[in-house]
C-alpha positions as CSV (number, residue, x, y, z in Angstrom):
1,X,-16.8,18.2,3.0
2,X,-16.3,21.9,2.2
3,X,-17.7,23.9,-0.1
4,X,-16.0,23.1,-3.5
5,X,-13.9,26.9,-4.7
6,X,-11.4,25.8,-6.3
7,X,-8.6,27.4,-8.7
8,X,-7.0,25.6,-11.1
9,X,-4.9,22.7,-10.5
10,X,-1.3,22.3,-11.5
11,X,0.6,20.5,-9.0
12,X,1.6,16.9,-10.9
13,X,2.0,14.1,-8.4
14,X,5.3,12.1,-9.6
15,X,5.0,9.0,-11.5
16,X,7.3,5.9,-10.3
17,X,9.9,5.3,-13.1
18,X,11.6,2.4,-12.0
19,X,11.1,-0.6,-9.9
20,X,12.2,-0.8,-5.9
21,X,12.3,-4.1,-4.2
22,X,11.5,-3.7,-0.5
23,X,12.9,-5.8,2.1
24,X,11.1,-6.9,5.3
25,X,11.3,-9.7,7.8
26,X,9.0,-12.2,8.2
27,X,9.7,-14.6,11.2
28,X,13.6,-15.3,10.3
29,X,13.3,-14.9,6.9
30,X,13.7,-11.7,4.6
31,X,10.3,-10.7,2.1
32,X,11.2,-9.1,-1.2
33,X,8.6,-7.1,-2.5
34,X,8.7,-4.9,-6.0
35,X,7.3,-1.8,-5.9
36,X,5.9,-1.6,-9.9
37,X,3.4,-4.2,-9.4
38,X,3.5,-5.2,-5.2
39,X,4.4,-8.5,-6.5
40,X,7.0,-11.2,-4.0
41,X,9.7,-12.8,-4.8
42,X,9.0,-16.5,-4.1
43,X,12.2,-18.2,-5.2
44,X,14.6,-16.0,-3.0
45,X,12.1,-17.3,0.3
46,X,12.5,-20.6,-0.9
47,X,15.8,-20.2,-1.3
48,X,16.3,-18.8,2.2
49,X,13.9,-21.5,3.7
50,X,16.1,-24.5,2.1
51,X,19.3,-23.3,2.8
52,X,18.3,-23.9,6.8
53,X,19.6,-27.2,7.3
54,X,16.6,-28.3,9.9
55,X,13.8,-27.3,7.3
56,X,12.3,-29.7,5.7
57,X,13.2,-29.7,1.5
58,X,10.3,-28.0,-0.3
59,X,9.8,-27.4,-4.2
60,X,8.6,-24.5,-5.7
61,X,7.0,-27.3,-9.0
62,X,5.4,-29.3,-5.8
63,X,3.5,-25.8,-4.8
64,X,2.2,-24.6,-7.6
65,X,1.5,-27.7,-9.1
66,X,-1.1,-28.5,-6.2
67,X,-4.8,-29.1,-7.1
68,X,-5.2,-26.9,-4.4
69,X,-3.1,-24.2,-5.4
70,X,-4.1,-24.2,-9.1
71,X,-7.5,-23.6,-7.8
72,X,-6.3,-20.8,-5.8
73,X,-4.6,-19.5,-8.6
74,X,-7.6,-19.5,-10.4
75,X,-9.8,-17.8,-7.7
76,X,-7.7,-14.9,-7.2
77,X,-7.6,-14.5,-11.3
78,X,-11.1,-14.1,-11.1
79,X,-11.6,-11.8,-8.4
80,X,-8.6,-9.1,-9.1
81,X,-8.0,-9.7,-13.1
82,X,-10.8,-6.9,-14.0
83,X,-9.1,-4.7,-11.7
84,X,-5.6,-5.3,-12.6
85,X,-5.6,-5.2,-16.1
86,X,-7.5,-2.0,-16.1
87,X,-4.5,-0.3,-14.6
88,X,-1.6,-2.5,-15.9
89,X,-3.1,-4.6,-19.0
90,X,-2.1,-8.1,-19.0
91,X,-2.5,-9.8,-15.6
92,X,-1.0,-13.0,-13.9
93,X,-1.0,-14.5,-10.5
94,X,2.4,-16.2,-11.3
95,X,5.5,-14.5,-12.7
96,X,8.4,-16.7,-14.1
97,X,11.4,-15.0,-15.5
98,X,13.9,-17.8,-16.9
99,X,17.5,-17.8,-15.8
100,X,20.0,-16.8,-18.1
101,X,23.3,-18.7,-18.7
102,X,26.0,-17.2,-17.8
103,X,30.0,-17.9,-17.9
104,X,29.8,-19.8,-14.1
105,X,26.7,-21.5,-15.2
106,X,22.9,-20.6,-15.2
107,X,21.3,-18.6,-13.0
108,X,18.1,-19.6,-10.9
109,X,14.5,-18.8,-12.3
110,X,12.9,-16.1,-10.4
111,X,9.6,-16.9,-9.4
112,X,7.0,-13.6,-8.4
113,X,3.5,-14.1,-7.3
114,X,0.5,-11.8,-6.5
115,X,0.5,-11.0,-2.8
116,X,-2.6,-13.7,-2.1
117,X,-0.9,-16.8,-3.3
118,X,2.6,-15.7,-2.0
119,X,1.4,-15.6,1.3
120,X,-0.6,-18.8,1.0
121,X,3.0,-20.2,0.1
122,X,4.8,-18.7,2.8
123,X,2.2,-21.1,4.9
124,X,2.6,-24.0,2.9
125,X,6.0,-24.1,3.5
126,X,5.3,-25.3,7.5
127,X,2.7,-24.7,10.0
128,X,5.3,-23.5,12.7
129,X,5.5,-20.8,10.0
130,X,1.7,-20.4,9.4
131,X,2.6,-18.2,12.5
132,X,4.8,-15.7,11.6
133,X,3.0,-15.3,8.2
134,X,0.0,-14.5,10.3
135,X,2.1,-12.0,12.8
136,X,3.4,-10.2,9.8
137,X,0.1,-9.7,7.8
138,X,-1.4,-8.6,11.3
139,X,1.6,-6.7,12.5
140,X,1.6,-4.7,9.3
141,X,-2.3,-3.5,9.6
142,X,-2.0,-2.8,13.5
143,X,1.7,-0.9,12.6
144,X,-0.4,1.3,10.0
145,X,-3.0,2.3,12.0
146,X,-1.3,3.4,14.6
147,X,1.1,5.5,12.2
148,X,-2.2,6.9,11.1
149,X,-3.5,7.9,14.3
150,X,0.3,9.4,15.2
151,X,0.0,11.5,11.8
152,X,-3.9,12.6,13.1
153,X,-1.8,14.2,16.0
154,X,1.5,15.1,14.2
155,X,-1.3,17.3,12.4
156,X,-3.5,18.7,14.6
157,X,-0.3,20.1,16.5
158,X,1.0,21.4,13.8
159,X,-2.1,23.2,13.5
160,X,-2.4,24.5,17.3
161,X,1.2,25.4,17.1
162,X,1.6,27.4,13.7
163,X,-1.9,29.1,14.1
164,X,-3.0,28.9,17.8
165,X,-6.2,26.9,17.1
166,X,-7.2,25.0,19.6
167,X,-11.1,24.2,18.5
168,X,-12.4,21.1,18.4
169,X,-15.1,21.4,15.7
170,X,-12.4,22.6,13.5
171,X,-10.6,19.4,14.1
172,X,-13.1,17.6,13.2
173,X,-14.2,19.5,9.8
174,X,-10.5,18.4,9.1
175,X,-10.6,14.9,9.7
176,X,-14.0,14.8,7.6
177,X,-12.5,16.2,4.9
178,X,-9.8,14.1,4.8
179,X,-12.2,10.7,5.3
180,X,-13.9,12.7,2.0
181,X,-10.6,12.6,0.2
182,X,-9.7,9.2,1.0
183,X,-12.7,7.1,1.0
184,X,-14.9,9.3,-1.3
185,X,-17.4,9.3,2.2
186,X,-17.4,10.0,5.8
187,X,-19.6,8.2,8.5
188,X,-18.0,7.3,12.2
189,X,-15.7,4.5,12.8
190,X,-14.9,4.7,9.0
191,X,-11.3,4.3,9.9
192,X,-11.7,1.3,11.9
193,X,-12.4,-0.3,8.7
194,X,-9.7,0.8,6.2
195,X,-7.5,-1.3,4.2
196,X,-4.0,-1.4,4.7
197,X,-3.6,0.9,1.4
198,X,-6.2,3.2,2.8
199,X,-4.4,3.9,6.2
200,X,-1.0,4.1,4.2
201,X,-2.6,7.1,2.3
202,X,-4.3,8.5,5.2
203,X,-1.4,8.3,7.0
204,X,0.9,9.9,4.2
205,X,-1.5,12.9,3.6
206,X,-1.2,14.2,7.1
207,X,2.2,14.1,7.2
208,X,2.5,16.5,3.8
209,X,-0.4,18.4,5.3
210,X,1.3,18.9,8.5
211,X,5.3,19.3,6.6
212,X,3.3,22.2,4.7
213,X,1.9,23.7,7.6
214,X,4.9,23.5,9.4
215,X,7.2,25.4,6.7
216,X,4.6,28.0,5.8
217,X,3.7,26.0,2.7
218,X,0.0,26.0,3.9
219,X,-0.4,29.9,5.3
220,X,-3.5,29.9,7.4
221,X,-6.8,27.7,7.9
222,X,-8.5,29.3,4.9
223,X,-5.4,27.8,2.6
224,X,-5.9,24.7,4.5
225,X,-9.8,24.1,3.2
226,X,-8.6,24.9,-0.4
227,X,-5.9,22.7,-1.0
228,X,-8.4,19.5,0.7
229,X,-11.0,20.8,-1.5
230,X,-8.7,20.5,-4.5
231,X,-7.4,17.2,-3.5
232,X,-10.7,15.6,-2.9
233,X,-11.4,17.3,-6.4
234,X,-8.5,15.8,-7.8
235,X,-9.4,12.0,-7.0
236,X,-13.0,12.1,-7.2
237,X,-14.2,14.5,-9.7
238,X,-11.8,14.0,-12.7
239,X,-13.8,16.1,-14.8
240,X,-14.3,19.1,-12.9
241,X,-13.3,22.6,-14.3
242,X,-11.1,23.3,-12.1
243,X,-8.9,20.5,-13.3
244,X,-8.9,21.8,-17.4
245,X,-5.9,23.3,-18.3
């Protein structure tokens, strides 16, 4: 990493407000996801999946009823609840919002579940769906690494272009200092075994890095080293003078 010289800190990263559900496909069938706790939407896949007249009928009670699936339930309470509620407080695998009634009847309960058990649901709905389940966990990590290797060269251009460096070790002081910043350690091949999350961030830093670069944001290579030395200061060393006000 570089030397730490840092000034003081004032940039405030945004916090999300509100809640975003984001839609993706998954085999024939549209995945909604909220973005203020990553949580699925289980009753609108069942819904989808029933309304195809050639599926077989499945009920959301049978599911998470399941000896199986109460011990599932109870596994992934074990191994995330320390984590979760240290972030967010109170934590649950399962999510039931009751329906409301309305003029035209009531409406549907809505039925959210950790990421874990919702795709473990998504399976148990058929094994000719196991597959696409399967495609779209694995398509989603291979799609992120490869947008994190595109933003490794989206950046390094920017820096040969704007500055006319075209040095190697440079490059690869850069790409330390960015492992540094997002995995608190550098070693070789330490990308090949990020997390979804991980490449998302890595991937998502270079392009700012690169944006600022491009638009004179980030002036020269000097400016560069600072602003990674305050971001790897900002994540990992909470208590550092630089960050008092």
């Amino acid at each position: 990493m570089f030397a730490i010289n840092c000034e003081r800190m004032n940039h405030e990263y945004p916090k999300m407000k509100t809640s975003v559900d984001m839609n993706r496909r998954m085999g024939n069938f549209i995945v909604t996801q909220r973005t203020k706790d990553g949580y699925f939407d289980a009753s609108y896949l069942l819904q989808q999946w029933n309304m195809v007249e050639v599926n077989p009928k499945r009920e959301m009670k049978r599911f998470l009823d399941s000896p199986k699936t109460l011990s599932f339930i109870q596994e992934i309470y074990n191994q995330e609840s320390h984590i979760a509620e240290m972030r967010n407080g109170d934590f649950q695998v399962v999510i039931i919002t009751r329906g409301k009634n309305t003029s035209s009847g009531k409406n549907p309960d809505k039925v959210f579940m950790h990421p874990y058990l919702y795709l473990d649901f998504a399976m148990w709905l058929s094994s000719e769906f196991k597959y696409h389940v399967i495609k779209f966990v694995y398509d989603e990590l291979i799609e992120y690494r490869h947008a994190a290797g595109l933003g490794n060269n989206d950046l390094m251009d920017a820096i040969s272009r704007t500055w006319k460096i075209n040095f190697p070790p440079i490059y690869q002081k850069i790409n330390i200092a960015l492992n540094f910043i997002v995995f608190g350690r550098n070693y070789n091949g330490i990308r090949n075994s990020a997390s979804v999350e991980q490449l998302k961030d890595l991937r998502d830093m270079q392009k700012i890095f690169a944006y600022n670069i491009l638009t004179g944001l980030i002036c020269d290579i000097h400016t560069l080293k600072i602003q990674l030395q305050k971001e790897y200061v900002r994540r990992h060393m909470p208590n550092h003078k630089s960050l008092r006000k």
